[in-house]
N, C-alpha and C positions, 0 to 999 in steps of 0.2 A: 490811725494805721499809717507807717511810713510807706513811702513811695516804693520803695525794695517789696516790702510786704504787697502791698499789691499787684505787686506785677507779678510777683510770684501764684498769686492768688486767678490772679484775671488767666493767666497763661497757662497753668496747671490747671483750671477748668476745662478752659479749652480744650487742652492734651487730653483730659477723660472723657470727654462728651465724644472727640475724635475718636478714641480709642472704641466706642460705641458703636458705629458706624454709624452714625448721622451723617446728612447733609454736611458739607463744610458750609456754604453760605447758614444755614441756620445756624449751626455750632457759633459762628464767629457772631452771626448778627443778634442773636440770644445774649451772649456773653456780655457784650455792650453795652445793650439794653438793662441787663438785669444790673452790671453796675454801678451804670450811671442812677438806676433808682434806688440802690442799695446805699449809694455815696450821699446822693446829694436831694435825694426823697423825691415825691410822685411828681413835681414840676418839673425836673429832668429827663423825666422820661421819653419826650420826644426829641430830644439834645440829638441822640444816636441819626434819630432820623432823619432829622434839617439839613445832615451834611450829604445824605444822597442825591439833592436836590444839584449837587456840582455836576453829577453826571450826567445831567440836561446840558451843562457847561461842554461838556468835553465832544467836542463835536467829532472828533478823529474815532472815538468808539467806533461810529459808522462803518469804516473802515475792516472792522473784523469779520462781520456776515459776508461781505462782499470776496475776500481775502479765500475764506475758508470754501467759499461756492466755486472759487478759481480753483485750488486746489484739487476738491474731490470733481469738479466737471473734468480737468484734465486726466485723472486716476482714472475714475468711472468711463470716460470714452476710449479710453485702450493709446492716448497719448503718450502716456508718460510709458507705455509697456513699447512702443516704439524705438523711443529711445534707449533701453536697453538693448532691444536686438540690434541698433546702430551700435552701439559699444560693444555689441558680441563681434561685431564682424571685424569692427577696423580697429578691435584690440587685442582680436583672437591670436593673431601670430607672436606676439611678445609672451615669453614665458611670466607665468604668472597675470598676463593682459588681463583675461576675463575677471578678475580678483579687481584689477586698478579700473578698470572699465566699471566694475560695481560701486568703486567708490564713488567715478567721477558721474556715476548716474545716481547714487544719495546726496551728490552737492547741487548735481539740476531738479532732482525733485525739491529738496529744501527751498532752494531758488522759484519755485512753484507752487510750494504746497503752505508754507510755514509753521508744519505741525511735524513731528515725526512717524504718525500713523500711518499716510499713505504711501513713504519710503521702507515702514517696514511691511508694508501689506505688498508691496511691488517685489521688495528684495526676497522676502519669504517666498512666493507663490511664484514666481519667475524666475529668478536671476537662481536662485539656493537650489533646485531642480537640475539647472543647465549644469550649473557650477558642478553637482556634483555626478553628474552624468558625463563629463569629461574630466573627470579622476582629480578634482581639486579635495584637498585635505576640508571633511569638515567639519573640522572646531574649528580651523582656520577662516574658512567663510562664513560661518557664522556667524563667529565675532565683526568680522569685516560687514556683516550688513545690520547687526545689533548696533553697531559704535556710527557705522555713516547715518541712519539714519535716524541718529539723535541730532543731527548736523543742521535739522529742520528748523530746531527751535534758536540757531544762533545767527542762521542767512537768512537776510528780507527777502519777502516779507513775512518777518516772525510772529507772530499771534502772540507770543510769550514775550516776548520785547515792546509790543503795545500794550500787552497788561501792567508789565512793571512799570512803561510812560505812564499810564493811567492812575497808578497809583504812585508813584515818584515823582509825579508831574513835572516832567522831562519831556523835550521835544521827541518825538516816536523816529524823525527822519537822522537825528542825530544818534540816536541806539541805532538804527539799521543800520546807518552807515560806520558804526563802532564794529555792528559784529562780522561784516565785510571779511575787515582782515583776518580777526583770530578764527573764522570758520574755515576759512582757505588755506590758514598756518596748517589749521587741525586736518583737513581733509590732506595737506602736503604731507605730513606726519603721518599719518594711516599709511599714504600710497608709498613713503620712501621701506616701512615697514613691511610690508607686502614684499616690495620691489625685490627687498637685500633678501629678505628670509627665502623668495623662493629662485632666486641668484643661489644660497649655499645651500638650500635643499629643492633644485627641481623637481623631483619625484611632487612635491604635493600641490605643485604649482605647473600641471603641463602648457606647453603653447597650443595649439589647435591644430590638429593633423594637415599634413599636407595634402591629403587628400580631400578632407572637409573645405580646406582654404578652397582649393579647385575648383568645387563646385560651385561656389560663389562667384558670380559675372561679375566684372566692372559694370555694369548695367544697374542690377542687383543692389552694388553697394553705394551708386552714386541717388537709386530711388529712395535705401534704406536711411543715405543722408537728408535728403527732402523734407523725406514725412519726421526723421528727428528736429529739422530745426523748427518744426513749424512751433512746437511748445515752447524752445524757446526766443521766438521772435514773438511770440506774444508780451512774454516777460520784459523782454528788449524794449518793446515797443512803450508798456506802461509805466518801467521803470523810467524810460528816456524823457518821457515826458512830463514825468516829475520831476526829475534831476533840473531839465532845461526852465522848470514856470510855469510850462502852459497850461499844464495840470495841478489842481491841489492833490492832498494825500488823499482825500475822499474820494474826488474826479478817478483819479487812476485805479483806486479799488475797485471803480465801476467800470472803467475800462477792460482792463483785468477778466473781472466777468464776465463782460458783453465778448470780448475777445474770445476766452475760452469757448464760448455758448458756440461762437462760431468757427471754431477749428475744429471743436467737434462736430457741427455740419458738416464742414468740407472733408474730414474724416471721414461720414458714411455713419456716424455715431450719435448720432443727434437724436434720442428715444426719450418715451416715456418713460422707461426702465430709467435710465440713466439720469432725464431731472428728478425724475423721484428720488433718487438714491441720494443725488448731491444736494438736492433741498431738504430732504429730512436729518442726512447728516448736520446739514448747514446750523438749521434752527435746532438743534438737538445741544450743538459745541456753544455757538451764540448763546443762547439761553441760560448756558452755565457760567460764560465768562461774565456777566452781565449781574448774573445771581453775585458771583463771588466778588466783584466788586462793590455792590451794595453793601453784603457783611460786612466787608474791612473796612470802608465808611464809617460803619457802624460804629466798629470796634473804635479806629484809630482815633476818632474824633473824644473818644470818652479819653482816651488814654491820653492825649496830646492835651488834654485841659485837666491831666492830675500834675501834668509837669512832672512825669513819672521818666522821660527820655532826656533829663536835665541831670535827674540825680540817680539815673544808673549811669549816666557819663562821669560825674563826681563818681562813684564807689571805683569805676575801674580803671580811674586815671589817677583821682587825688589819694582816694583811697588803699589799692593796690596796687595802684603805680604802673599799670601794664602800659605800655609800650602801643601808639596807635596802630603798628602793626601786630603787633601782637594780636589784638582786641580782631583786626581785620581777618586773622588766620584763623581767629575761635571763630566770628561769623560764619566764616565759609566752611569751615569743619562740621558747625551745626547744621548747613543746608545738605552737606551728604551724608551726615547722620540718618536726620530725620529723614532724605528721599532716599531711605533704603525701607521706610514706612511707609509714606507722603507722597502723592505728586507735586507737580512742580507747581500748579495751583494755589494751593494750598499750604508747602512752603514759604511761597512770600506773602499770603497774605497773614499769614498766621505771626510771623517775624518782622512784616515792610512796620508799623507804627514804632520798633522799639529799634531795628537797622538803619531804614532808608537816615532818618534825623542823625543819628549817630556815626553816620558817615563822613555826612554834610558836618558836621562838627569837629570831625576828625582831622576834617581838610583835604579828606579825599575827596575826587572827580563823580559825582553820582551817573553817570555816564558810564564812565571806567565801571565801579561798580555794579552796575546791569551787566555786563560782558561776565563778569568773573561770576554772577549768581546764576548765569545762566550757563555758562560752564560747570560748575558743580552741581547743576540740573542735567546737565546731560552725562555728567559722571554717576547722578545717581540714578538714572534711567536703567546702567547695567550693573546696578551694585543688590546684590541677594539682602535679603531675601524676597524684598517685592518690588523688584527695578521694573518698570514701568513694562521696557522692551523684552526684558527675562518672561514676563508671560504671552505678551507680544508673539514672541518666536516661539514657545514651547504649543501655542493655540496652532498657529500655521506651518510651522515645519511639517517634512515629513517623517513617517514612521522611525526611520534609521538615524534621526536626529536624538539624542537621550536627554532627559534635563541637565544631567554629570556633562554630556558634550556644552549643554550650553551656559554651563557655569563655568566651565573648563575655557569657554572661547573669549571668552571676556575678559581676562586677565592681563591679557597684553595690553590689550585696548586700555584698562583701568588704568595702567599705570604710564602710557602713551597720552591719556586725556589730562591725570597729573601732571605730567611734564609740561602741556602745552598751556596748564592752568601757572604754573609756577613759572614759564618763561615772558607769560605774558603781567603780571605782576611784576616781575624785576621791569618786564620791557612796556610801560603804560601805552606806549606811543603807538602800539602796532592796533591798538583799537583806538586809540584818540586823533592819530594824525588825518585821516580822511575826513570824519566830520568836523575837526576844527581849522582843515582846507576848503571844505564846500560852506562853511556858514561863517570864515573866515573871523573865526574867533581867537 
């Protein structure tokens, strides 16, 4: 059987057993297994398995339980809901403020969280209530906290950027520091869209009464600045200390969480309710990312010893002749395909054996490409019919939210997250220039 044949073979498996509802890790770690024994008979059969044995290697995994416990301790203690009411107050006077205040509080959750769940469990249940109880349009807000907090999975510390290190085997400090820029392009873009739209239509973008301003003390608003920086000088603080040395990526994970544990003390927050919640979500996300890097172990190793990602490079270069970008534009076409099915998971693992290689071949920056697969991950968060954040919001909105409102709200956003996908492509630099300043490559 040629190499084409089989992949078509191994991958369209895949696609049905998915199509099942199975586990992804088993779907992918089944498919592998079954084979390599089907290829190369019962002495192969533990081929699949030998290669999981890297992930003892990969000592940064650590990194992700620790990441994810930062996150929801800060959610769960009522930090990260602080910071929003900081951005109600001293953004409320600008028309449209509260809208740009929501953004720039999904770029400090992301900066905190590196998942997009707890940005939309903050923006849903807080920010979407205020928002529209002072007369903001909303499909408008909607969309604005559907599209910010996808924002999660492109700002370190990204959990989604350590999976594709893990399986790309790419430094994790060099993705973070790639998705820096194009997160902050993306969140610039949101806010300048916000800004102008409710510039030439006020009516859905009011400023905050002057009366409401009044009530608010200088007192008031220099306390509500306090208790916001305290989350992010946690960040400050773990970040800084990796950037400078003194910390490894591990060390500062730990930091990270030993920090959160205690701002939420100093908070008044410090409960059993609260580690329970951040511990069982912790080992619940951990346990999966974990799972699904086993699978693709699995998988990749059987695939990478058919020399199946040699001679699908031969069909679509020698043979078709496509153009390496070309080839790069179908990649990325296929990841918001499939994540209008898929999560982002499951996306690259299902793809990284027959992508990540044929990138690296292609001549592109596998660096560079982390950024743009993780951009059309957050393009397909709010693409119907099963965008991650589309059920997200329809679970926690309220009533007078409709699902038509929040298919309706996302359009802008979709074709706002395209443009910053296709600016950063022509422009490599705006996610390469930091990391190959700090590791001075």
């Amino acid at each position: 059987m040629s190499s084409e044949a089989i992949t078509l073979f191994m991958f369209g498996t895949m696609m049905v057993l998915l199509f099942t509802g199975q586990r992804v890790f088993g779907v992918i770690g089944f498919v592998g297994s079954a084979a390599a024994l089907w290829l190369w008979g019962q002495g192969s059969f533990e081929m699949p398995f030998n290669a999981t044995f890297q992930v003892l290697n990969w000592y940064p995994l650590i990194t992700v339980p620790f990441f994810i416990f930062m996150g929801y301790m800060l959610s769960e203690s009522g930090m990260a809901s602080n910071l929003y009411r900081l951005f109600h107050v001293w953004f409320g006077p600008v028309r449209g403020g509260l809208a740009l205040g929501t953004i720039g509080l999904m770029v400090l959750i992301a900066a905190l969280n590196g998942l997009s769940v707890a940005g939309m469990a903050i923006g849903a249940t807080i920010a979407l209530p205020q928002l529209l109880r002072h007369g903001y349009n909303k499909i408008m807000v909607t969309g604005v906290i559907q599209a910010g907090s996808s924002l999660g999975i492109l700002i370190p510390p990204s959990v989604v950027l350590v999976l594709y290190a893990m399986i790309a085997r790419q430094p994790v400090l060099d993705l973070w520091l790639a998705g820096i820029g194009p997160g902050l392009l993306m969140a610039a873009i949101f806010a300048a869209y916000v800004y102008l739209r409710c510039l030439f239509q006020p009516e859905i973008g009011p400023a905050l009464p002057a009366e409401e301003r009044a009530r608010i003390t200088r007192a008031e608003k220099f306390a509500l600045l306090r208790e916001g920086i305290l989350p992010l000088a946690i960040f400050f603080v773990m970040m800084s200390l990796f950037m400078t040395g003194v910390t490894s990526l591990v060390e500062s994970s730990v930091v990270g969480a030993v920090l959160s544990m205690l701002g939420a003390w100093w908070a008044g927050n410090l409960n059993r309710k609260t580690l329970e919640v951040a511990t069982r979500n912790t080992l619940g996300i951990s346990c999966m990312f974990l799972w699904i890097i086993l699978g693709a172990l699995c998988f990749s190793s059987v695939y990478d010893g058919l020399g199946a990602v040699k001679a699908v490079k031969t069909l679509l270069i020698d043979t078709w002749e496509f153009s390496p970008w070309v080839i790069l534009s179908l990649m990325l076409l296929s990841f918001i395909i499939m994540g209008a099915f898929l999560d982002d998971t499951a996306m690259l693992v299902i793809v990284a054996p027959l992508y990540i290689p044929l990138v690296r071949s292609l001549g592109f920056d596998p660096i560079w490409f982390g950024v743009l697969y993780t951009i059309t991950c957050q393009i397909a968060y709010i693409t119907p019919p099963f965008g991650y954040n589309l059920f997200l919001m329809r679970a926690m909105a309220p009533p007078e939210i409709t699902l038509v409102d929040i298919y309706r709200s996302i359009v802008p956003f979709f074709f706002l997250m395209v443009l910053s996908l296709i600016i950063i492509m022509i422009f490599p630099q705006i996610a390469l220039w930091l990391p190959n300043l700090v590791t001075g490559r």
